[in-house]
N, C-alpha and C positions, 0 to 999 in steps of 0.2 A: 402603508407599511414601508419603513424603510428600515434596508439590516448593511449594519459594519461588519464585514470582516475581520477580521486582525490574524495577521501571522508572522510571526518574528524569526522563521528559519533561517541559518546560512544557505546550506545546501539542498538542492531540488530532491525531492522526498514524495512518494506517493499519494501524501496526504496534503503535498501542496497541489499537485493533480487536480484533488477531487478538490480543495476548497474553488480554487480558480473554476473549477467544471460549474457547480453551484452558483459561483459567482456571475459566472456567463450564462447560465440557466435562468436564473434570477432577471438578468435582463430582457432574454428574451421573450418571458412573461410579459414584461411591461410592469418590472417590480423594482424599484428605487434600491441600488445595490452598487458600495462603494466598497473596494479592497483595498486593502491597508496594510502592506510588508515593508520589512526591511529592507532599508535600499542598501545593505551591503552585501542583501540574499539573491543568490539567484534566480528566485521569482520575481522578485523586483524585478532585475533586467532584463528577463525574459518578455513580463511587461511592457519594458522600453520598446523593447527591440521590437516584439508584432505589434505595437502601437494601439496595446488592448484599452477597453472602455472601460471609466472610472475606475482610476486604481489610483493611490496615492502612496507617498515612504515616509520613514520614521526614522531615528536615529537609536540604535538600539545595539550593546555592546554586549549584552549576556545580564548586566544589571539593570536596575528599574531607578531611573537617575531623576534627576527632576525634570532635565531637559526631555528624557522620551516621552514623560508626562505631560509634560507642558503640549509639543506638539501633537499629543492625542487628543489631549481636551481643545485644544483648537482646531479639531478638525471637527469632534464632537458637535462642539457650539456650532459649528460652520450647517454641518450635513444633519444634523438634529436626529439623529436615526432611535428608531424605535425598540430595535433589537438590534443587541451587539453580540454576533459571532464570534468568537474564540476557537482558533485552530490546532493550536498547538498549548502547551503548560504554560510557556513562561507567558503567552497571550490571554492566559486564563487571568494572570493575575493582575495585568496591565488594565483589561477589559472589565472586571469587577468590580475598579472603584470608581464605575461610574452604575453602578445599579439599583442607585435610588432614580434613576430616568432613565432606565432601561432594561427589556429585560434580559437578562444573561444567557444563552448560550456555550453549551462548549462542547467539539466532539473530542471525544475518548477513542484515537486509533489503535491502543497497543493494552496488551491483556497484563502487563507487571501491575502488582499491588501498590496503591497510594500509601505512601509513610504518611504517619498519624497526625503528626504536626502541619504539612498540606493539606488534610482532610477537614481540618478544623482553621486552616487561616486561608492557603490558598482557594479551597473552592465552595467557601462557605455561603457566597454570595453568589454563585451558580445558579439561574433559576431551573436549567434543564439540562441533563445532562444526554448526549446522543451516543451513543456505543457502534461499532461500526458491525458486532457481533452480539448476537444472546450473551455466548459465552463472556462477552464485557461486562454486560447489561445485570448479566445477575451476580457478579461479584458488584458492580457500584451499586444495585439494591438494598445491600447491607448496612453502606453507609449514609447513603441520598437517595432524596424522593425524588419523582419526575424522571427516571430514567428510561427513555425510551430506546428503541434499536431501528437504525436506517444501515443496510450494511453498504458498503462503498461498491462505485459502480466503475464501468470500466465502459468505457467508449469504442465501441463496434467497428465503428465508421475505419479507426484505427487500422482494423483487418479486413475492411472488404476492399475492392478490386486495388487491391495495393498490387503494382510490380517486384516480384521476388529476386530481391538481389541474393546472388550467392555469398553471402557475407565469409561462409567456412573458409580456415586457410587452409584446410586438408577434410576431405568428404569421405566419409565413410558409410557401410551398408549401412548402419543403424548408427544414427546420430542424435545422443543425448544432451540436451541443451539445460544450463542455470540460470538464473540472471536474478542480480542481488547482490549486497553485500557480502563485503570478507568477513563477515565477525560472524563472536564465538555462537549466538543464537541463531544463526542462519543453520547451523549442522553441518556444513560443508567435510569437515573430516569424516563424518559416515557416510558422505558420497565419496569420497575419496576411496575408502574401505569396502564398499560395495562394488563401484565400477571397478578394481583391482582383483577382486572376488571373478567378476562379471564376465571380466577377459581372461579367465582359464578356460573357460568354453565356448566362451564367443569374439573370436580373435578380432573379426573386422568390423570393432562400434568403436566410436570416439565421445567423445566428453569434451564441449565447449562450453566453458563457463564464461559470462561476462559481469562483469562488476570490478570493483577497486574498495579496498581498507584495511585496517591493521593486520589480516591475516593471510592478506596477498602472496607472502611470501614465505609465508609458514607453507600454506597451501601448497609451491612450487615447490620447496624443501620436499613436502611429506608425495610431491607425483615422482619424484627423484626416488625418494627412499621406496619405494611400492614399484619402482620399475615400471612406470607407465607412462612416462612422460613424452612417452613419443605416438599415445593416442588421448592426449590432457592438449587441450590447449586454452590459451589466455587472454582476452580480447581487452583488460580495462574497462572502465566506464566507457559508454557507449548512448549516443541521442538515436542510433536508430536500430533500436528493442526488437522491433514488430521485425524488422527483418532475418534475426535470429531467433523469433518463435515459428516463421513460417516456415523456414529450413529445418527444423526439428522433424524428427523422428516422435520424440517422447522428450516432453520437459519435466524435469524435477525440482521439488522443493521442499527439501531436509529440515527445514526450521527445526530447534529442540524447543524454543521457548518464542513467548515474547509476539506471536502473530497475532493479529488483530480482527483484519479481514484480508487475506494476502491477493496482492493485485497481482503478482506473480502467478497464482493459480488461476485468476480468472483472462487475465492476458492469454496466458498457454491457451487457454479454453476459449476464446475471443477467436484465437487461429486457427482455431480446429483438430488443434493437438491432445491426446491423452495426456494426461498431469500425474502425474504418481509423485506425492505428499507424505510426511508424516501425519498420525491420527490425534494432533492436536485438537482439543475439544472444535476451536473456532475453524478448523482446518474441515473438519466434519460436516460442519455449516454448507460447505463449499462444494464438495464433495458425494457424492455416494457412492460406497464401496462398488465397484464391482459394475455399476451401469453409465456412471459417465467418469469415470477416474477412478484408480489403486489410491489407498491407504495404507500403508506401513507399519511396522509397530515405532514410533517415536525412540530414536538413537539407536537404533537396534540394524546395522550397518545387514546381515544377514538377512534380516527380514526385507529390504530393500533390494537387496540382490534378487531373493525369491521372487518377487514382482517383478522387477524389470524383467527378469528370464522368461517368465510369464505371458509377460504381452511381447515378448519379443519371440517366443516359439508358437502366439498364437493358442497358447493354452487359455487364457483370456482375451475375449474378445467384447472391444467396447463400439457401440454401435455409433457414430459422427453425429446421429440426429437426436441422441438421448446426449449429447454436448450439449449441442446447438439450443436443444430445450432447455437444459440448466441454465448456460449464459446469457440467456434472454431475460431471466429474472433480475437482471444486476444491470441493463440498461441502464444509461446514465438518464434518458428523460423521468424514469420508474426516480431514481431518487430525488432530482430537482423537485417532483411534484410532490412528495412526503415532506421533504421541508417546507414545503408552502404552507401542507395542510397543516404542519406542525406550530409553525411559524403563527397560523390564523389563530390556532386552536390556543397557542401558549401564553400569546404578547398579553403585557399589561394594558388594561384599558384606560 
């Protein structure tokens, strides 16, 4: 068995994470495993830089030219791979038109509906489709066969005996951490509305968000206009995450739309943090009410406040070891070894 990867992202994305994670999984099985990004993405150099095994680049501008063809079919020919993984969309379609010698692969990280015209041209040559969530898995059943569910894992190691830097640039008694982007699906304005809410009765909590994107400063506008801005603060994208889940109090993650399997919830949970979420179906997945993380009602800025005041008065109380039980299911080894089986079970003979 040998499996290609492919991922065309610019920017380092969760889901380039988990393919890389797979990929270095895969090897350490003693399973013939080549990765294959854009060298104008940041995984590519990320690549360079830790001087990772079998990984190769492409040339790939957002279109499907002849040139980024050309240099996949020679890698194709070269590495002969038996199954071609697809990590992302526009790799679905790159990786397809080699599926008369191979079989196809593609995972599905994000729950938005496929427009018609993709359903029928981009992933028609799909032989399996992976969902990172049920709630993926049974919307792509409507339209494709072979949809299986591996949900995305999160690596442990990440949180254990890691040294705690105080990352905060101002600490407060109860410290609620974001981390994720600015945009409009993330929900960030009903956390804004909520911790505003929050801090009429609980003067001494802060709000550090980290991330960076179009809503950056919409965001700082609306800490402005909410009179809160001097317990909001800002950090930008950030390579060391794990240090501002470990200084959390309680992490949140407002999502309205668009969550797949959110690595932000299982990170929180990796740290040993309560997660308080919206009750997005795949969020649910993730989550159970009331025993190892809050659920929210989805945009409903009030109902979020309710919760947090909750586990911050102690009215709810979530026990560390019914965490620690959940986040064990999402083990990154638990998934390397479902691709194998899947991998065994799918490939063309």
């Amino acid at each position: 068995m040998r499996v290609l990867h492919i991922d065309t992202g610019l920017e380092w994305r969760g889901g380039q994470r988990q393919a890389l994670t797979l990929h270095k999984g895969l090897l350490s099985h003693n399973i013939e495993s080549l990765f294959l990004g854009n060298q104008a993405g940041e995984l590519y150099q990320l690549c360079e830089n830790n001087n990772e095994e079998k990984y190769a680049g492409f040339t790939f501008n957002g279109e499907l030219s002849s040139t980024t063809h050309g240099e996949i079919q020679k890698i194709v020919q070269e590495f002969k791979p038996t199954i071609i993984h697809c990590h992302d969309s526009h790799s679905a379609k790159l990786g397809s038109r080699f599926h008369k010698s191979c079989t196809i692969f593609h995972t599905r990280r994000v729950s938005y509906p496929i427009k018609l015209l993709s359903r029928y041209f981009k992933y028609k040559n799909i032989d399996v489709h992976v969902c990172v969530s049920e709630d993926i898995r049974r919307y792509m059943s409507q339209h494709f066969n072979n949809t299986f569910t591996i949900h995305s894992c999160v690596d442990l190691k990440r949180f254990q005996h890691k040294k705690i830097n105080d990352v905060f640039q101002q600490r407060a008694k109860t410290n609620l951490v974001y981390v994720g982007a600015f945009s409009h699906q993330k929900g960030l304005d009903i956390l804004m509305y909520a911790f505003s809410k929050l801090t009429k009765n609980h003067a001494d909590v802060a709000l550090h968000l980290v991330g960076d994107g179009e809503l950056l400063t919409a965001i700082q506008q609306l800490s402005t206009t909410l009179n809160i801005d001097d317990k909001v603060w800002f950090y930008g994208a950030r390579n060391d995450v794990e240090s501002f889940y470990l200084n959390a109090d309680y992490v949140v993650c407002p999502s309205v739309s668009g969550e797949g399997s959110s690595g932000v919830i299982k990170e929180g949970m990796a740290a040993g943090k309560i997660v308080i979420a919206s009750d997005l179906t795949a969020n649910s997945e993730l989550i159970d009410n009331g025993i190892n993380g809050l659920l929210f009602q989805n945009q409903n800025s009030d109902s979020l406040k309710l919760k947090l005041e909750q586990v911050i008065d102690k009215k709810i109380v979530i026990n560390s070891q019914e965490i620690n039980k959940k986040i064990s299911l999402f083990d990154c080894n638990y998934l390397v070894k479902s691709y194998i089986e899947l991998y065994k079970n799918q490939a063309k003979q």
